[in-house]
Backbone as numpy.savetxt, mean C-alpha at the origin, in Angstrom:
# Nx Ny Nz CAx CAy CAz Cx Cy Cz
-12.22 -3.70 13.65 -12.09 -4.14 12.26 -11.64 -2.97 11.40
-10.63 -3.40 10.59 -10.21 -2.20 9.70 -11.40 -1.68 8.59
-10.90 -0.80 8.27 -12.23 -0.60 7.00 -12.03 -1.10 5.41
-12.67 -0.96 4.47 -12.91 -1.45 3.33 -11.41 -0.55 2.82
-10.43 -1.91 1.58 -9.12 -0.70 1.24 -9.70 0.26 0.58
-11.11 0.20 -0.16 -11.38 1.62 -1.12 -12.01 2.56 -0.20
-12.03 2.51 0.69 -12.72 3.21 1.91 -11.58 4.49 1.95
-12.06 5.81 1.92 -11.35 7.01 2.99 -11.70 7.74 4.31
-11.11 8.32 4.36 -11.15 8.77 5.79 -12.33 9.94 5.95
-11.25 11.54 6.37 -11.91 12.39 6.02 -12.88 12.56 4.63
-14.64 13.33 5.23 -14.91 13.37 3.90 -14.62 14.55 2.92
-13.83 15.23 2.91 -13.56 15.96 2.06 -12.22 15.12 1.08
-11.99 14.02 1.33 -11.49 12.85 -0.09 -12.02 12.98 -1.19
-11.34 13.27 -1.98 -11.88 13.23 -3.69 -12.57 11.76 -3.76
-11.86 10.69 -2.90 -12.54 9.54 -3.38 -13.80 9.33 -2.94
-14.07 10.14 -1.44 -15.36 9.86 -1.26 -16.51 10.19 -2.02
-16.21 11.02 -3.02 -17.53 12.04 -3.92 -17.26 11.51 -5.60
-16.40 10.93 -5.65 -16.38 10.44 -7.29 -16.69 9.11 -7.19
-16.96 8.23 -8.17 -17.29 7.16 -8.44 -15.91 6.45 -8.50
-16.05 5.33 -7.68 -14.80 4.18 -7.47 -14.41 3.76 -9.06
-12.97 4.00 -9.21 -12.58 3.18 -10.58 -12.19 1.60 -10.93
-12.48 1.08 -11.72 -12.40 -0.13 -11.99 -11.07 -0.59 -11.59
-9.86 0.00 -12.03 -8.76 0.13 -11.04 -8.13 1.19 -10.78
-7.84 0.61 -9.37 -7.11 1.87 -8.47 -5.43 2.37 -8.49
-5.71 3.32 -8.86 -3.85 4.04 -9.25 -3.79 4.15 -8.14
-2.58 4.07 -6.94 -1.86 4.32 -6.28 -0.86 5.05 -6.62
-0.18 5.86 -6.17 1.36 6.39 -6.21 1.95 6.60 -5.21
3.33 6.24 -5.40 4.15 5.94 -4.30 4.97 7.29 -4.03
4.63 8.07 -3.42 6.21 9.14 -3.44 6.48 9.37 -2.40
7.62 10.76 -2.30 8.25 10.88 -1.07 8.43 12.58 -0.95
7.47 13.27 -1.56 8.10 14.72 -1.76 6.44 15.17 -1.30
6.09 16.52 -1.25 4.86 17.08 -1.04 4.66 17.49 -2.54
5.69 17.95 -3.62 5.62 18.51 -4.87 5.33 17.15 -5.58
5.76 15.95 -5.06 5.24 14.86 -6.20 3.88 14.67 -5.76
3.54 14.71 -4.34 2.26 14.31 -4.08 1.42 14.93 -4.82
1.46 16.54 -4.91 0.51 17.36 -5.71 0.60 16.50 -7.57
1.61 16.18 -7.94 1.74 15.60 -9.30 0.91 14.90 -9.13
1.31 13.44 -8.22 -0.04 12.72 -8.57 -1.32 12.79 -8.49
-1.74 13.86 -7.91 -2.56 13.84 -7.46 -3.46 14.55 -8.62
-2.71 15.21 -9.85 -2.80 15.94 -11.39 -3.03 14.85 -12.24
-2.14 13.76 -12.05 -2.18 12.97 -12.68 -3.41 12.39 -13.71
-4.51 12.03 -12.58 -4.71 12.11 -11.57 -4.03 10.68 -10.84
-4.10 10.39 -9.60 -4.18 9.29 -9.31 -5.49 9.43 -7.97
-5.92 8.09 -7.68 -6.94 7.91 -6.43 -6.24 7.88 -5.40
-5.17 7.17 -5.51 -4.20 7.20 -3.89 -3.08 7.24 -4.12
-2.84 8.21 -2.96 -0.77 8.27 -2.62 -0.39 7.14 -1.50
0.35 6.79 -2.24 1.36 5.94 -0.36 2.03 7.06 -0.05
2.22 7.63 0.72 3.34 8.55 1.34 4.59 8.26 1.53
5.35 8.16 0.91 6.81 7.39 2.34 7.85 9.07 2.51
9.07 7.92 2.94 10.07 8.92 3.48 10.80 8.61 1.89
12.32 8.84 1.71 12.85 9.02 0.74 12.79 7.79 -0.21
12.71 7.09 -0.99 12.17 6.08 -1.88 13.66 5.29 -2.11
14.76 5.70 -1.72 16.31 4.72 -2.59 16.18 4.15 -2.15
16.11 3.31 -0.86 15.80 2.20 -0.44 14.47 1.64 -0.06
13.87 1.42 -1.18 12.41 1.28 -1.10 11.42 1.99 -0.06
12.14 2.90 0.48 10.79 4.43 1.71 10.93 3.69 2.58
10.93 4.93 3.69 10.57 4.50 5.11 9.63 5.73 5.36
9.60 5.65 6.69 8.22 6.58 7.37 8.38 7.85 6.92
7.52 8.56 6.59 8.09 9.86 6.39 7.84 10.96 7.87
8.28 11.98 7.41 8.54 12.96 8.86 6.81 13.42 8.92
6.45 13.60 10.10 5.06 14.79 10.50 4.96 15.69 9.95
5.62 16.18 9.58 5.23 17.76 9.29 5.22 16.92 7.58
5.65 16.25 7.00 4.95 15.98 5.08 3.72 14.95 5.39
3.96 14.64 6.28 2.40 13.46 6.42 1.15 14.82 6.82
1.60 15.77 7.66 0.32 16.93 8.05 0.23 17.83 6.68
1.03 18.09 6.16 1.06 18.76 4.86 -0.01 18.25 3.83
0.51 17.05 3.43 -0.23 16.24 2.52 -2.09 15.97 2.92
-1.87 15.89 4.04 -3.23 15.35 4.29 -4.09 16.63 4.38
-3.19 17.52 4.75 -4.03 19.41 4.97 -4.79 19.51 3.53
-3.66 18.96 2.82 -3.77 19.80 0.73 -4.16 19.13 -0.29
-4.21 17.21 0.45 -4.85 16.40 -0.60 -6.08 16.03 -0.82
-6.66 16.11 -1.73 -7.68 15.63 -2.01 -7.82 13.81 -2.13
-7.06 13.79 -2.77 -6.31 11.86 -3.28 -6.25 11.02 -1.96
-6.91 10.34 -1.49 -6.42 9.27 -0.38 -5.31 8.96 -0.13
-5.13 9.22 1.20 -3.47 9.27 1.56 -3.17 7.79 2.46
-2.16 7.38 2.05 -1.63 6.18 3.34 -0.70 6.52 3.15
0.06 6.15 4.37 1.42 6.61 5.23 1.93 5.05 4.89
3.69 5.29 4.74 4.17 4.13 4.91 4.88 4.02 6.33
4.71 2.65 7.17 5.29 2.83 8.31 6.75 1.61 8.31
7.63 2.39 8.48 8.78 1.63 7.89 9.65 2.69 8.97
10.32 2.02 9.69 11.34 2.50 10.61 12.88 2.41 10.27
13.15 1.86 9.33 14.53 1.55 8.54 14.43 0.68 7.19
15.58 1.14 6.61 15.67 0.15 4.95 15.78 -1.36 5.37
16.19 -2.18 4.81 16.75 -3.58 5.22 15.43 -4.20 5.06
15.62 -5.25 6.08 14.77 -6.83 5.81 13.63 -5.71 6.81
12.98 -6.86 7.08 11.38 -6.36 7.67 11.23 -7.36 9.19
12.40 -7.61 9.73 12.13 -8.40 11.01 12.91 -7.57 11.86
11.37 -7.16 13.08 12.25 -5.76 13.70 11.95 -6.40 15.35
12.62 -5.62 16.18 13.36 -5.76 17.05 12.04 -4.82 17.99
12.13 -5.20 18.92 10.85 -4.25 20.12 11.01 -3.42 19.98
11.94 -2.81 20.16 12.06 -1.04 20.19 12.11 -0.60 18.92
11.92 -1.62 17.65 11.43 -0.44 16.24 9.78 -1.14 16.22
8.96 -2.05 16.91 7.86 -2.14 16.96 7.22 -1.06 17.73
7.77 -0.59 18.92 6.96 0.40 19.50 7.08 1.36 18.79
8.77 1.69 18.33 8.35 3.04 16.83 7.48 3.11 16.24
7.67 2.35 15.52 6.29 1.54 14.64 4.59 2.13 14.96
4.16 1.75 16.24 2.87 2.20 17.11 3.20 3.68 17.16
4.46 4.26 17.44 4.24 5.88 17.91 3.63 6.63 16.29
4.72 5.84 15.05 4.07 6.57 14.26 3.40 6.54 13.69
2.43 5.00 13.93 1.20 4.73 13.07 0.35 5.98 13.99
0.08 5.53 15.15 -0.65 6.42 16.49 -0.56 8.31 15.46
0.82 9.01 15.61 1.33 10.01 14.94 0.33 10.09 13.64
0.63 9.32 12.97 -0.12 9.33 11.66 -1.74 9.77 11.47
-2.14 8.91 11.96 -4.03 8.89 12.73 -4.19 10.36 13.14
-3.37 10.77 13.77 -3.82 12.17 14.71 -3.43 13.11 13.50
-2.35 12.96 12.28 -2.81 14.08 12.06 -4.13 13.46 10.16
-4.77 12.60 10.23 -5.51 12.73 9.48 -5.66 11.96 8.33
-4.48 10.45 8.14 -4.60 10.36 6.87 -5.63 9.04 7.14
-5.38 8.66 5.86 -6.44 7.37 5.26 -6.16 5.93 5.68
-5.09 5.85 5.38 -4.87 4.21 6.01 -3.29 4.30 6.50
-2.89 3.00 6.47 -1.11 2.74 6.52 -0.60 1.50 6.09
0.37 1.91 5.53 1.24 0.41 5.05 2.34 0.40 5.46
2.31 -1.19 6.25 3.27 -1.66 7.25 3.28 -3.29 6.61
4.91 -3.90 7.12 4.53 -5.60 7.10 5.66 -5.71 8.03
5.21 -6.94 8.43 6.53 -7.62 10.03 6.63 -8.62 9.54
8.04 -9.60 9.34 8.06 -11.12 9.15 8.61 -11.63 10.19
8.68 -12.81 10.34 9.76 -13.44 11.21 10.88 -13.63 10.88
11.81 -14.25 11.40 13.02 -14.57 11.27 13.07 -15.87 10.12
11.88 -16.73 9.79 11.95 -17.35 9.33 11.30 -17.41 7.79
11.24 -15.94 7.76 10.44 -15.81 6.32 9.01 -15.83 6.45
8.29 -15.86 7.56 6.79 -16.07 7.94 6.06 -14.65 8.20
5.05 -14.26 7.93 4.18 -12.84 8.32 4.20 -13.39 9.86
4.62 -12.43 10.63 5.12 -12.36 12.41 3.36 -11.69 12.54
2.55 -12.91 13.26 1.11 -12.58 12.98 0.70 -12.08 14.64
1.85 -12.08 15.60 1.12 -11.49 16.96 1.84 -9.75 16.59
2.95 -9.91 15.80 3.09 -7.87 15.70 2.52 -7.36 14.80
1.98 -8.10 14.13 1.20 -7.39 13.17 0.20 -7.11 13.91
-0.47 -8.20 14.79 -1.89 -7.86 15.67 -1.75 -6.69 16.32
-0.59 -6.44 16.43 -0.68 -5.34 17.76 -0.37 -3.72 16.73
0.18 -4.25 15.64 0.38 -2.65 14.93 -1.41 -2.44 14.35
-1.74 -3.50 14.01 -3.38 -3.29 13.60 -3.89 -3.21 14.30
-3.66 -3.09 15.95 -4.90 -2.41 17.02 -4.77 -0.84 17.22
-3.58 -0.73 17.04 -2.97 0.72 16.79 -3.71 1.49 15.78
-3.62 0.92 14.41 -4.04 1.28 13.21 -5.88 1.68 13.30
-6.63 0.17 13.64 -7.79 0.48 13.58 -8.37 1.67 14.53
-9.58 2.39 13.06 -9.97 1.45 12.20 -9.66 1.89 10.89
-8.48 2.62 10.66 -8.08 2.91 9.41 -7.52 1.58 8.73
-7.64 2.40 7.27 -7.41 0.96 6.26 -5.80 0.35 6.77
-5.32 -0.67 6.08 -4.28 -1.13 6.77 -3.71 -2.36 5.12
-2.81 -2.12 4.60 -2.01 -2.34 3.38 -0.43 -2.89 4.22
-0.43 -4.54 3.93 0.83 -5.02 4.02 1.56 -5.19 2.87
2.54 -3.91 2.70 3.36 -3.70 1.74 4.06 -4.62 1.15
5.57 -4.70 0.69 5.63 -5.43 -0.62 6.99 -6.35 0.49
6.67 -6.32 1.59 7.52 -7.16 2.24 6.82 -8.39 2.23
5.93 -8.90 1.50 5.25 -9.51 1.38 5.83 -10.39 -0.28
6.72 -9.80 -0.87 7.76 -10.47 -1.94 8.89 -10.93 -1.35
8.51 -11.20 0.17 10.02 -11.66 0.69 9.16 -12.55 1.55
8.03 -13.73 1.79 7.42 -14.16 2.64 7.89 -15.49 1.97
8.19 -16.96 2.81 8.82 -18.04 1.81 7.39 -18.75 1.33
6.19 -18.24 1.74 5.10 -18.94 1.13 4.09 -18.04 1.08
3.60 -17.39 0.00 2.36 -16.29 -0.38 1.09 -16.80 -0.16
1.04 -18.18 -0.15 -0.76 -18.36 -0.65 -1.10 -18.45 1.15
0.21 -18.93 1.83 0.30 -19.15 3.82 -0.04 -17.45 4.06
0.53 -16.93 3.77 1.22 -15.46 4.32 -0.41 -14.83 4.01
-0.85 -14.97 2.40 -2.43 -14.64 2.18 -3.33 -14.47 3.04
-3.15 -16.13 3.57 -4.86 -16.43 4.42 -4.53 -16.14 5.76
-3.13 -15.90 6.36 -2.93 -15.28 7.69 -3.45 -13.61 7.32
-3.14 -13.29 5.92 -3.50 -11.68 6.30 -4.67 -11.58 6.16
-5.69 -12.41 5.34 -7.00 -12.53 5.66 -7.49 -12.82 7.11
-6.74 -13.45 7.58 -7.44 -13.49 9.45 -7.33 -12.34 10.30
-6.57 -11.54 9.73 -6.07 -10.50 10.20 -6.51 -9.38 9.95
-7.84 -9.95 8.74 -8.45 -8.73 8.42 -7.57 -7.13 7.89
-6.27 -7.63 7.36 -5.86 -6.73 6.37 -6.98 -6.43 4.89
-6.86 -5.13 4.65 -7.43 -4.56 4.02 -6.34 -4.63 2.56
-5.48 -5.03 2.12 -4.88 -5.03 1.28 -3.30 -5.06 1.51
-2.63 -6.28 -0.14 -1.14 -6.33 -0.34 -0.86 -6.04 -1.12
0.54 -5.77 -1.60 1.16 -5.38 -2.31 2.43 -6.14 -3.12
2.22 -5.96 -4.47 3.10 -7.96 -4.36 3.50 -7.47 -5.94
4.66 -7.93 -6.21 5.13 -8.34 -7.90 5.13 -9.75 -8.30
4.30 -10.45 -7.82 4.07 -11.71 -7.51 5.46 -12.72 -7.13
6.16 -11.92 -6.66 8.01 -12.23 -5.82 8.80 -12.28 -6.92
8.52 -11.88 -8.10 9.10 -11.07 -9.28 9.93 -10.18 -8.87
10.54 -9.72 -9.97 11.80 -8.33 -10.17 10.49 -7.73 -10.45
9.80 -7.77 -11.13 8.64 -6.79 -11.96 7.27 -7.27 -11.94
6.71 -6.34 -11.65 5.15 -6.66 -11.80 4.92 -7.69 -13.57
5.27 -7.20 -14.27 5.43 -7.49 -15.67 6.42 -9.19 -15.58
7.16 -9.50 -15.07 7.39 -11.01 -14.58 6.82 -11.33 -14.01
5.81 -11.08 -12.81 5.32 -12.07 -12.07 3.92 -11.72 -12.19
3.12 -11.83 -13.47 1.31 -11.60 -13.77 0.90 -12.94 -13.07
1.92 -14.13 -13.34 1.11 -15.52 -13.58 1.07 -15.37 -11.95
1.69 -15.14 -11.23 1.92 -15.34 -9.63 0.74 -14.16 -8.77
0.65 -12.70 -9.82 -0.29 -12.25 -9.14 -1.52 -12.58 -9.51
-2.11 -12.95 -10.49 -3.27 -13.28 -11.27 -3.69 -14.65 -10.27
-2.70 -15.53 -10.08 -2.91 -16.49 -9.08 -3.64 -16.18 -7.78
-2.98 -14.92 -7.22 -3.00 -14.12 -5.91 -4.55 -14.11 -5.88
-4.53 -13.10 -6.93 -6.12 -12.76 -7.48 -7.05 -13.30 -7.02
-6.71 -14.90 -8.18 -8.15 -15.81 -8.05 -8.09 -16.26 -6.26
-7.11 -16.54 -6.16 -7.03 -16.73 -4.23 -7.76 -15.97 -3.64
-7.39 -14.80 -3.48 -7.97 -13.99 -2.63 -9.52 -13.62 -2.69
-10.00 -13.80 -4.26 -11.87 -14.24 -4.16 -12.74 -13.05 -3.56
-11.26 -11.58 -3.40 -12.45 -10.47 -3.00 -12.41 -10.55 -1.61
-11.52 -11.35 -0.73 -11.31 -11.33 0.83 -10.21 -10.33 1.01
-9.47 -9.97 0.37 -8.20 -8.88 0.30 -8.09 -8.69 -0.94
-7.63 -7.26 -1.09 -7.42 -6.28 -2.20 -6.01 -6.80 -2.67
-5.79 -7.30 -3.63 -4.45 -7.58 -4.12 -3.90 -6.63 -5.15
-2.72 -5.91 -5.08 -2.60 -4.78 -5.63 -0.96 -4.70 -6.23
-1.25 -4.96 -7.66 -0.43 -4.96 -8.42 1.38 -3.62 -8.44
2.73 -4.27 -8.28 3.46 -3.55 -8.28 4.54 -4.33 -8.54
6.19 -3.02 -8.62 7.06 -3.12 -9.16 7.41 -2.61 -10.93
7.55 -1.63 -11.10 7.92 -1.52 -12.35 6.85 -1.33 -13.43
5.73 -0.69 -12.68 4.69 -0.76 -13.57 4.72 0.59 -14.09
4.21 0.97 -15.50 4.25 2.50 -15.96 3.20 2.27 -16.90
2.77 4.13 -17.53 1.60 3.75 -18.42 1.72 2.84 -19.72
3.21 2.32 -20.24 3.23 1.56 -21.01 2.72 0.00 -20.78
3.05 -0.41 -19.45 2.78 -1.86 -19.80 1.31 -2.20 -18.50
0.90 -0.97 -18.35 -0.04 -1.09 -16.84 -1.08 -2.04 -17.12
-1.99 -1.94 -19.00 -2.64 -2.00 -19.22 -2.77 -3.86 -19.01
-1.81 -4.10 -19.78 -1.05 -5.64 -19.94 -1.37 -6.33 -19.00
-0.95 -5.40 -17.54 -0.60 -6.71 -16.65 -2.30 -6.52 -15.66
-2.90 -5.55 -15.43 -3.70 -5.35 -15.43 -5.12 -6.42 -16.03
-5.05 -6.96 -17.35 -5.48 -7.75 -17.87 -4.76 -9.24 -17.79
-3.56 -9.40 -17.71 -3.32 -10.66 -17.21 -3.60 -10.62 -15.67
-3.52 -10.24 -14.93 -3.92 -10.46 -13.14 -5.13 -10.07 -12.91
-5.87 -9.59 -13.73 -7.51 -8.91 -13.13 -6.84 -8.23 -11.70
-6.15 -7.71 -12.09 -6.14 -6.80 -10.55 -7.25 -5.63 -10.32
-7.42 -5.03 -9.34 -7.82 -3.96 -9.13 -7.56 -2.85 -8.85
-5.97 -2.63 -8.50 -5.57 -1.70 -7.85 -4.19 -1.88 -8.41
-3.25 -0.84 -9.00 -2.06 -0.89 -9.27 -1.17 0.23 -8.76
0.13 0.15 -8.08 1.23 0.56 -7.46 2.47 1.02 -8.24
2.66 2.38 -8.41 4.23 2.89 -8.39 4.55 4.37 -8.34
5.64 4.44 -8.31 6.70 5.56 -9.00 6.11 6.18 -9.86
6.07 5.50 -11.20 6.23 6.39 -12.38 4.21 6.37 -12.71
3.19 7.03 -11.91 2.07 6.93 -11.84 1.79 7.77 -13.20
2.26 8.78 -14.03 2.14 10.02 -14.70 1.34 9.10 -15.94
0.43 9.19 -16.24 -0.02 8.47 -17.88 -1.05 7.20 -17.22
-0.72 6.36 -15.83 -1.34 5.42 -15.77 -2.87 5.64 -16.37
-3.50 6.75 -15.32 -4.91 6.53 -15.49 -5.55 6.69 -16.97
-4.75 7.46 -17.67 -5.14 8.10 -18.95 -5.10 6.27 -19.56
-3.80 5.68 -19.43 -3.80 4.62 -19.88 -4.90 3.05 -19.71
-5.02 3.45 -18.51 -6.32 2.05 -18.11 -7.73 2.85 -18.70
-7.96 4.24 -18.55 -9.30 4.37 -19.33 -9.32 4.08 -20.96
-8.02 4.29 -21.55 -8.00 4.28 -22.88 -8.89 2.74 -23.34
């Protein structure tokens, strides 16, 4: 079983010794110099990826061992073997396992991965097998999850699956278009999965959507101001 998404790893995590926030900043980057930013910011968690223009892929070992050596902030790795759609082929699933496996050994917190089918469906036997890999670190099905042809289906499969958390603009351009779709998510999910607000969110409108979705956890880029902004 994976663990709780507010759960970290190592205990020398800032998150393990401070008190859990009402919501959780994430930041998404791709550099070791942004990681340290957010981590000023402050934010509670980094996603790690590789270069961000095409929404990140995996990043290299040596910034995933870096980060996890120097962060305090809860780290997840993104596991993404190429840009494009999210329906992969055996030989980028076993990638997939080498670098979730890779990841684990050198230390971080969780990982975010998603597999669909060919038909727009969460592909629920590769996901099984990247989450035997994974556990029992946390485990976040990323925002390939705005490309599933039915969310509330795709939901209760990742609840069987004992995912620990998604990532969603409620299949919006913007977190800020799609509140009514994640706020929906929300009341669905009832606290069985972490539903975690993204796309286009910054400290201007975090607060907004935040209060329209009761989310708990919010996702991006531009993390700099969030937290200052949800305590305000």
């Amino acid at each position: 079983m994976t663990q709780p998404d507010d759960a970290a790893g190592p205990e020398r995590r800032l998150s393990i010794n401070t008190p859990s926030p009402a919501v959780l900043v994430e930041a998404a980057v791709d550099s070791f110099d942004a990681a340290m930013r957010a981590q000023e910011a402050p934010v509670q968690r980094i996603e790690l990826c590789g270069p961000l223009l095409d929404g990140g892929t995996t990043p290299s070992a040596g910034l995933i061992a870096r980060c996890s050596e120097r962060l305090l902030a809860s780290v997840n790795v993104l596991i993404r073997p190429r840009a494009g759609d999210f329906v992969y082929s055996e030989d980028e699933i076993e990638i997939m396992k080498r670098d979730i496996a890779v990841a684990r050994e050198l230390g971080v917190d969780g990982l975010a991965f998603g597999v669909l089918t060919a038909e727009g469906d969460v592909d629920a036997a590769r996901m099984a097998e990247l989450i035997e890999v994974a556990t029992p670190l946390r485990v976040v099905f990323h925002r390939a999850f705005d490309a599933v042809r039915d969310q509330d289906d795709a939901m209760e499969l990742l609840v069987s699956l004992q995912v620990n958390g998604l990532l969603t603009s409620g299949a919006a351009a913007t977190a800020a278009e799609g509140v009514h779709r994640i706020g929906h998510l929300v009341h669905r999910a009832d606290n069985r999965i972490r539903v975690i607000a993204a796309g286009s969110i910054t400290a201007k409108n975090v607060r907004a959507i935040v209060k329209e979705t009761q989310v708990t956890a919010v996702h991006g880029r531009a993390f700099e101001g969030m937290a200052a902004a949800l305590a305000s």
